[in-house]
N, C-alpha and C positions, 0 to 999 in steps of 0.2 A: 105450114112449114114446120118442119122437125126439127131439135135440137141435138140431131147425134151425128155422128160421121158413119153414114151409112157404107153397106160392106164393098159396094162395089168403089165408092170412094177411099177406102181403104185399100183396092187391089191397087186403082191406079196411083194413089199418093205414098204408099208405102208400103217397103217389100213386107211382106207379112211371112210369108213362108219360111221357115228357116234353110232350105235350098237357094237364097237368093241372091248368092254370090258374095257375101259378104267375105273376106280373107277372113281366113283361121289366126286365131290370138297367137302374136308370136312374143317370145320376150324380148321385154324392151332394153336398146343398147344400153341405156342408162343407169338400169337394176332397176327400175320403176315397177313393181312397189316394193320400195325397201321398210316399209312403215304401215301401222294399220292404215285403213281409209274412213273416213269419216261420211255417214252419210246423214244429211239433215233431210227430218221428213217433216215438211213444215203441218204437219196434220197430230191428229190424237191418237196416243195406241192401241190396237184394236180397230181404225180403220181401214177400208178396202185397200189403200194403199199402203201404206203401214204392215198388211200381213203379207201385200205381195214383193214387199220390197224385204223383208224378210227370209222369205223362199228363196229371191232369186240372190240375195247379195250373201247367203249362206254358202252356196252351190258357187260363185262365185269367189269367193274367201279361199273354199276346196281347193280350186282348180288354180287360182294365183299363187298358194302356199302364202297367201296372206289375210290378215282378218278384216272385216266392216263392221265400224263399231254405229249400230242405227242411234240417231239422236233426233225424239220426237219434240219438236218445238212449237204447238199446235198456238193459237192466235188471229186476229185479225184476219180470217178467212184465209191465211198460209203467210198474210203481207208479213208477219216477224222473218218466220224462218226460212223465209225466201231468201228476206235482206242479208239473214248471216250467211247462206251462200254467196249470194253477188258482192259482196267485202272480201269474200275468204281469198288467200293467195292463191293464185291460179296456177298451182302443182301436182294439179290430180288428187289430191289427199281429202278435199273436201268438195263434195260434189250434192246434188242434189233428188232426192223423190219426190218428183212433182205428181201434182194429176195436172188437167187441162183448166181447171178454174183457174187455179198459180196463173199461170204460163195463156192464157187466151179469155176468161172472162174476167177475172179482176181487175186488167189494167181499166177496162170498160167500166167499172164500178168506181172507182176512185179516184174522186179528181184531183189528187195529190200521190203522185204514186212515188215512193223515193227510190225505185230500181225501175231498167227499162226492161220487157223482157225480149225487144230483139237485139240491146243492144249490150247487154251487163251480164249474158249467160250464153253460151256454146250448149249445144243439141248435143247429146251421148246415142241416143237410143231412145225408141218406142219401147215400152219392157211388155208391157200388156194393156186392155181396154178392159175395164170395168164394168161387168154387168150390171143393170141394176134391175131393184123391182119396189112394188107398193105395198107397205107394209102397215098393218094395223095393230091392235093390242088383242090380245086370244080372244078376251070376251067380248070386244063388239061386234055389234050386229050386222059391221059394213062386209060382204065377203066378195065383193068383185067392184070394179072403175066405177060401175053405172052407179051401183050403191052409194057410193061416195058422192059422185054428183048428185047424185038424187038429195043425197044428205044436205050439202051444201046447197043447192036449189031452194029446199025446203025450210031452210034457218040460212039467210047472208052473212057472213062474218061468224057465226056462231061455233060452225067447224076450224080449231084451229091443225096447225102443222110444224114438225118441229123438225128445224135443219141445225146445222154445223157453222150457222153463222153466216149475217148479212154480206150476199155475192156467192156463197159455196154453193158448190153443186147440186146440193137437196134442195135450195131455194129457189136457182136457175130451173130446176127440173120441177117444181109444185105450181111455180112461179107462170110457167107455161102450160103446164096441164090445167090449172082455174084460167086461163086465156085462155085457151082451145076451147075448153066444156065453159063456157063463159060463166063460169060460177066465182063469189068473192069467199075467201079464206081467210084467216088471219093465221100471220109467222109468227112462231116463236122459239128467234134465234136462241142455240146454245151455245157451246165453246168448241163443240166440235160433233163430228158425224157420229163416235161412241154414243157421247152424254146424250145424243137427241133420240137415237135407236131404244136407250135408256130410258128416254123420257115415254116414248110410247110404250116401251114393256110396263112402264110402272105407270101407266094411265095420264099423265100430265097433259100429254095433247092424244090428238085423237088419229093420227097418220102422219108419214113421212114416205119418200123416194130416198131409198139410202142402196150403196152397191151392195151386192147378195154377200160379199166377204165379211162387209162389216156386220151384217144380221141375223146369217149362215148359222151359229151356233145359237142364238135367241130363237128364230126361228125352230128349230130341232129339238129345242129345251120349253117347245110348248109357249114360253112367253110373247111370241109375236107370229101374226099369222101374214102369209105371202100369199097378196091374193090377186098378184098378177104383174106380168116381168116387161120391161120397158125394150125388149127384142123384139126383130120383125117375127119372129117365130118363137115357139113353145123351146125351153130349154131342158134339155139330156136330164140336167139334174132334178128337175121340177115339172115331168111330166102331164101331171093332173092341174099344174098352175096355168090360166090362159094369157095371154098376152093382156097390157092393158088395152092393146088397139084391137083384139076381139071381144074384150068384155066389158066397154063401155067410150072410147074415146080412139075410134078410126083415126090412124094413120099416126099415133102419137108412138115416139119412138126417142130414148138417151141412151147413152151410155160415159163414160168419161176416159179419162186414161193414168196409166202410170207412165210416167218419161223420167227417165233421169239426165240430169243438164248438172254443166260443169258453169265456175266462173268466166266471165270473159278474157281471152288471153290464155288459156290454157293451153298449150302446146297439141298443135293436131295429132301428131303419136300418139297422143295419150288419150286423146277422146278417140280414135280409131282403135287402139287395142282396149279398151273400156268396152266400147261397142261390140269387137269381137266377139269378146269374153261377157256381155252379157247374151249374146246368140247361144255359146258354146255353153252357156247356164240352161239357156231354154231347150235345147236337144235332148239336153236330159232327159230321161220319158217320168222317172220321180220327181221331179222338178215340175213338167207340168200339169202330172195326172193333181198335183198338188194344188196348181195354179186353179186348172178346169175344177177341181171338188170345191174350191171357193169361191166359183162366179165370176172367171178372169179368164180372157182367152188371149192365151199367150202370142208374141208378135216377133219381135227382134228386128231394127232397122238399122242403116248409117245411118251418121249424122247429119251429112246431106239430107233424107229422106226425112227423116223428122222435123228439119229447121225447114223444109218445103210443108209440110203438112202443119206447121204448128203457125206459120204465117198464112195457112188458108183458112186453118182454122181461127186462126185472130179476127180477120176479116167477117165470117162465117158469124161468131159469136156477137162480135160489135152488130153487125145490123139486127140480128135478133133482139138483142137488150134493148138499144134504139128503137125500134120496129111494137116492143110489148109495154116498154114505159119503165123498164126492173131499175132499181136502185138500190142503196145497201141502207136507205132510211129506213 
């Protein structure tokens, strides 16, 4: 079993196209937004989410005549800067960038969750899915999947791996690939997906799963080498990089998402023109040639379509964590 929302569950769960009926952003009777907007990115800057929330809430800001002030609150696997979303007044001004851990693997991690997330936050929008890939330091000698297992086969525990923090997405994603290639690894959580891409440029550990935005400029700066992309296929931008499910570990396959989510109670107008207007960001063709050159493949959905896709994928990720043993011990 895979960890990712494969494409064709993506046509059927959510409109992905941007022809897909969404109404065009109209202004709202209200004057809404008379005020910057506030976005909390409960992650570190410099992550895959972090740059694309960036991109799109710039193009965004444009098109409202109003600004997004981004606030990186990075912790507890997103659980801080979740929480100060789901407090925040529910008037559209402060809203959220999530990825898919927030919002469908960490409730599964943490047996004391003090927000719910079907029940203390409203869906905006899908904004994009997150590529990712397997990344190592320039100089080691690992340069494809099988390498790695091999490596870890051949010393248990010896190989470690450095994520973003127990429950985050690099953990979920390592977490399953030593379950799949039945190999043991050791974690070692950082504070967020920057510090741990960090930690393998500067040799600390020995590999990580981190999305291609966050590692995009490391990688091209020589410091960390890409030796294979967690898509069912070879990606545009990485040609000569193989899958890791043709160069060592069949049928393994992630990716994650960016969503932005409002608090609960926040006036449907406003997550439906939010929603618009983050479609009418992604048309843009600079907006997403921007998205695509960082490892993101842009989406735009309703609200509807996301709060369906984010309760499959709830379901979807709990029996996996379940199913592999994963904890945030």
């Amino acid at each position: 079993m895979t960890m990712t929302i494969r494409r064709r569950h993506l046509a059927a769960l959510l409109c992905t196209l941007l022809g897909c009926g969404l109404a065009a952003a109209q202004p709202m009777a209200s004057g809404y937004p008379n005020k910057p907007i506030r976005m909390i990115v409960p992650l570190a800057a410099g992550s895959a989410v972090d740059a694309a929330a960036r991109i799109v809430a710039q193009k965004m800001g444009q098109n409202m005549g109003q600004s997004f002030v981004i606030e990186n609150q990075p912790g507890a696997a997103g659980l801080i800067g979740a929480g100060v979303v789901a407090k925040a007044a529910p008037d559209g001004y402060t809203i959220g960038g999530f990825n898919d851990s927030i919002m469908t693997m960490l409730p599964h991690l943490q047996p004391k969750m003090p927000w719910d997330i079907l029940k203390d936050f409203e869906p905006i929008a899908l904004v994009a899915t997150v590529e990712w890939g397997l990344v190592v330091n320039a100089d080691s000698p690992v340069r494809s999947a099988a390498d790695l297992i091999a490596a870890a086969r051949s010393a248990p525990g010896k190989i470690n791996y450095g994520t973003g923090g127990n429950g985050s997405p690099q953990h979920i994603a390592m977490a399953l690939f030593a379950s799949q290639a039945k190999v043991q690894m050791t974690h070692v959580p950082y504070k967020g997906a920057t510090q741990a891409a960090m930690g393998v440029a500067g040799k600390e550990v020995d590999a990580a799963f981190q999305g291609i935005a966050t590692v995009n400029s490391l990688v091209k700066a020589g410091k960390l080498r890409l030796v294979g992309v967690t898509t069912p296929r070879r990606m545009p931008q990485f040609p000569d990089v193989p899958t890791v499910s043709e160069s060592g570990l069949p049928g393994f396959e992630f990716n994650s998402w960016f969503a932005m989510m409002a608090p609960a109670g926040t006036p449907r107008p406003i997550l439906q023109y939010l929603s618009a207007e983050v479609a009418k960001a992604l048309a843009d063709p600079e907006v997403r040639e921007k998205l695509i050159a960082q490892g993101l493949t842009p989406r735009g959905t309703s609200p509807d379509d996301l709060g369906k896709a984010m309760r499959v994928q709830f379901t979807r990720y709990g029996d996996l964590i379940k199913q592999n043993g994963i904890t945030v011990e």
